[in-house]
C-alpha positions as CSV (number, residue, x, y, z in Angstrom):
1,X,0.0,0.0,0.0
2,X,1.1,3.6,-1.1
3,X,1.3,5.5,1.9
4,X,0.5,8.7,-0.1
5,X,-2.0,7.4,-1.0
6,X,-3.4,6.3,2.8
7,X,-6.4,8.4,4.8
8,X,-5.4,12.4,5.8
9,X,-6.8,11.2,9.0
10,X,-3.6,9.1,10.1
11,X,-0.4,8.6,7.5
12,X,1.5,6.1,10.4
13,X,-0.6,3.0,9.1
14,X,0.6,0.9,6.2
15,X,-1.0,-2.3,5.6
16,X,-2.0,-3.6,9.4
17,X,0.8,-1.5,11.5
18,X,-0.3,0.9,13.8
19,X,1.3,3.7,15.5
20,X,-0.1,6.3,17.8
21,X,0.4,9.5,15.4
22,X,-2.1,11.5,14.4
23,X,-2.8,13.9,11.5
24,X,-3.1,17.2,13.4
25,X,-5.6,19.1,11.2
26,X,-8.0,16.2,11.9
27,X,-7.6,15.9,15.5
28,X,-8.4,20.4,15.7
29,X,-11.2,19.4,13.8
30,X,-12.8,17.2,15.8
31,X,-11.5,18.9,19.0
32,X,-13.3,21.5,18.3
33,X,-17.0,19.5,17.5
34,X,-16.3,17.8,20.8
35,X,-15.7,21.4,22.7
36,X,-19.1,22.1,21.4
37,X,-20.8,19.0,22.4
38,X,-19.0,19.9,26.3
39,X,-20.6,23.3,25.9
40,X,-24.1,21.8,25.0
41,X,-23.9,19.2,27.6
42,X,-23.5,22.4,30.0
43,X,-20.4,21.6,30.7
44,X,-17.8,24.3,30.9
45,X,-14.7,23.4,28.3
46,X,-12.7,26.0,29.9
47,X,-12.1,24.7,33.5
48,X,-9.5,23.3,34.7
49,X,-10.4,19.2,34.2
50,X,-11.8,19.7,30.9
51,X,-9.0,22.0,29.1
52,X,-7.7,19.1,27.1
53,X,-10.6,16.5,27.4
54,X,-11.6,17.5,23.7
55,X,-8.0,16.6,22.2
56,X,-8.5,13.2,24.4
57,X,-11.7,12.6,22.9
58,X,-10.4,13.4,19.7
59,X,-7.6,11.1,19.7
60,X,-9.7,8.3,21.7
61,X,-12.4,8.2,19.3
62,X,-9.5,8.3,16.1
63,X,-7.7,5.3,18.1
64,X,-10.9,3.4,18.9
65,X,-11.9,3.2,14.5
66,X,-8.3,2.8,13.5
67,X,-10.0,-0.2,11.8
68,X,-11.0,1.4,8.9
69,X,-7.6,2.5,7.7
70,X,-6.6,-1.6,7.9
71,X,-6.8,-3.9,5.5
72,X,-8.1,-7.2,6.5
73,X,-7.0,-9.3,3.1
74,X,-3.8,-7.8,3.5
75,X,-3.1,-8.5,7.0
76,X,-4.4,-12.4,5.7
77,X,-2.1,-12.4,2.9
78,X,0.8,-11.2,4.7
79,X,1.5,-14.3,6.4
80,X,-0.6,-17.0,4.0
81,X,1.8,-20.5,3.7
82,X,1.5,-23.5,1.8
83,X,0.7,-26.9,4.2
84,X,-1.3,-29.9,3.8
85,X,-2.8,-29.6,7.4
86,X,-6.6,-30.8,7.1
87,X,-7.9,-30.4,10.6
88,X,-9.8,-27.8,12.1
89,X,-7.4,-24.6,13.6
90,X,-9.2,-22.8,15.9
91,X,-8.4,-19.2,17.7
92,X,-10.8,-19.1,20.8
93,X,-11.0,-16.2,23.1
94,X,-9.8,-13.4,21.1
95,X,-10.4,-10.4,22.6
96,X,-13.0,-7.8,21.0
97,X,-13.5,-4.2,21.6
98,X,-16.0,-2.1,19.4
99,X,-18.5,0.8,19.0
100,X,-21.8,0.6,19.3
101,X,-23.2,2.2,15.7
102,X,-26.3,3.2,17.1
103,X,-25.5,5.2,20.6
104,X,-20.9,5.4,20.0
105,X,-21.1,3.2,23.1
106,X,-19.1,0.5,23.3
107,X,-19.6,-3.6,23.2
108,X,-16.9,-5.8,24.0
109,X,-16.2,-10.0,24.6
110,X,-14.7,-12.7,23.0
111,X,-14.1,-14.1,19.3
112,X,-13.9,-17.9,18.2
113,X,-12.5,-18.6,15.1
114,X,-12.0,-21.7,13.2
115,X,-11.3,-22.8,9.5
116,X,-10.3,-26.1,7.8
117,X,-7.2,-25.3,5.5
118,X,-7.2,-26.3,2.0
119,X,-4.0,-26.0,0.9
120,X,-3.1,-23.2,2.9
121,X,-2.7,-22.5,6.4
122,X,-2.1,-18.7,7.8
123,X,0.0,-16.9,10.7
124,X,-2.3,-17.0,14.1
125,X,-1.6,-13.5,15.0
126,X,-3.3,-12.7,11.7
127,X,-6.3,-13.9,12.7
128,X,-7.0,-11.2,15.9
129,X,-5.6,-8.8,13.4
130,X,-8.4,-9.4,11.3
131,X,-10.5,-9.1,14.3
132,X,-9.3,-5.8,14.9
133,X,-9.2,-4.3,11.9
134,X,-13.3,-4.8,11.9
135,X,-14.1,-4.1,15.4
136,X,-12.0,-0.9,15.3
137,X,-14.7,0.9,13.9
138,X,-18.4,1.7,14.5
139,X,-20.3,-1.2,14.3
140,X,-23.3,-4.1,14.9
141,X,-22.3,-7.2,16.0
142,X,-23.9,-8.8,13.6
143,X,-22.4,-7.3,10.6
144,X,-18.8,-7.9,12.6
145,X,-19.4,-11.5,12.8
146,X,-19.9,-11.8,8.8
147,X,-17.4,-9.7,7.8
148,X,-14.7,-11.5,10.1
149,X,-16.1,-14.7,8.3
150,X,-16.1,-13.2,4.9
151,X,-12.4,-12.0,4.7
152,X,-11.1,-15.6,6.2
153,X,-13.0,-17.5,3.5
154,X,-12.1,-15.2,0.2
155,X,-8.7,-14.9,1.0
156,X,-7.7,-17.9,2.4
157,X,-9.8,-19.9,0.1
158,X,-10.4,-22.6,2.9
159,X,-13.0,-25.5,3.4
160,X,-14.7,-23.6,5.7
161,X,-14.8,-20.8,8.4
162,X,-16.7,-20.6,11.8
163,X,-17.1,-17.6,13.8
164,X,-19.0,-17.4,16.9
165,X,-18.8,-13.5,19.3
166,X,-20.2,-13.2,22.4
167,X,-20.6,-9.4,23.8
168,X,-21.5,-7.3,26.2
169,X,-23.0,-4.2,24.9
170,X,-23.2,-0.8,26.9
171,X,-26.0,1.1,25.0
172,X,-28.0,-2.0,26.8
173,X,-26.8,-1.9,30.3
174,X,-26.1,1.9,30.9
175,X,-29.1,3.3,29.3
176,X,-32.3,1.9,27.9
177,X,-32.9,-1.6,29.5
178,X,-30.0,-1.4,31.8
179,X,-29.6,-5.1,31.9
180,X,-26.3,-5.6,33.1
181,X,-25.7,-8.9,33.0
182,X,-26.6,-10.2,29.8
183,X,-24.2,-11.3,26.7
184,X,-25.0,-11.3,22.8
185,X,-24.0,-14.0,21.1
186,X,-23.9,-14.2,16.7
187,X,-22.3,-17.0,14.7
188,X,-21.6,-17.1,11.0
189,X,-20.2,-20.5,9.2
190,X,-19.3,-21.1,5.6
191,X,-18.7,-24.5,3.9
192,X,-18.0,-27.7,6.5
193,X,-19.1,-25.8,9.3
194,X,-22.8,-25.2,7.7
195,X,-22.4,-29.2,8.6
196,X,-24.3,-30.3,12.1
197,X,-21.1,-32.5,12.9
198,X,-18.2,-30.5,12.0
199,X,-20.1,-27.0,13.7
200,X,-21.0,-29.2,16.9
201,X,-17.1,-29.9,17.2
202,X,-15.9,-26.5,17.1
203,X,-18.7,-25.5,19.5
204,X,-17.4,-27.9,22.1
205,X,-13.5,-27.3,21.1
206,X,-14.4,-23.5,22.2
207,X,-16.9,-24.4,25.1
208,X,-14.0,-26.7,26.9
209,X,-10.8,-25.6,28.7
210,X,-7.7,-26.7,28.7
211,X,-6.3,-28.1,32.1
């Protein structure tokens, strides 16, 4: 990838690397929208704890949708190697932080990945990676779930790809139905996994723990 060519909004991320820099026009831009939104809250922007809460924001909220200057094929094809492995691999407990589309709250939990290799195998780090690069940006849980599955399978080409996510969701329990306790869970499988016995083994690979 060019990195001319990237986003105005951060010129530190080629391909999947990410560093903390960000493009300063951008960040007085939103700064400034999030002063306002202070000052509509009836907040008062200039005291003392709030002088530099909109550059925070502004940087928080540029750092929490890094995901849609990544490139989830590429990060896949970085690290793509030829194997004849035929068993399931499976990446369980992957961490997931996102945004809420609806409220900007966030929703966070746990992704389970699994794919049957056919003819190709890739790097596990590359697998969170594409995790991240589609939770790091506003989102429904739903459409993460698909999307995660979607890259796996047309780049990797596999024999089939199972996702399961299981979140907790803010917008639902600090505002609205305030129902703390309770956990979303969406699946997505492609290929062997749309098979009762293949699916029931990577639910029970993901459901058991390792002594």
């Amino acid at each position: 990838m060019d990195k001319e060519n990237l986003p105005d909004r951060d010129k530190s991320v080629i391909g999947y690397k990410k560093i903390d820099r960000y493009n300063p026009e951008l960040i007085d831009s939103l700064s400034a929208n999030y002063k306002t939104v202070l000052e509509s809250l009836g907040e008062d922007p200039t005291r003392e704890g709030l002088l530099k809460t909109p550059e925070r924001m502004a940087k928080a909220a540029l750092f929490l949708t890094h995901g849609y200057d990544l490139d989830a094929k590429s990060i896949m094809e970085s690290a793509m190697f030829k194997e004849e492995y035929s068993q399931m691999v499976v990446v369980k407990d992957i961490e997931v932080y996102s945004m809420c589309e609806h409220h900007m709250l966030p929703f966070f939990g746990k992704a389970h990945i699994a794919y049957i290799p056919n003819g190709y195998v890739v790097g596990l780090s590359k697998i969170p990676r594409v995790v991240d690069a589609y939770s790091r940006r506003l989102q429904v849980q739903e459409r993460l779930t698909n999307e995660i599955r979607d890259c796996i399978q047309n780049t990797l080409q596999p024999l089939g790809v199972g996702v399961v996510i299981e979140c907790r969701h803010l917008c639902m329990s600090m505002r609205g139905v305030q129902k703390q306790n309770s956990v979303t869970t969406t699946s997505a499988f492609t290929g062997e996994f749309l098979k009762e016995k293949t699916r029931t083994e990577f639910l029970n690979l993901i459901s058991s723990r390792l002594s």
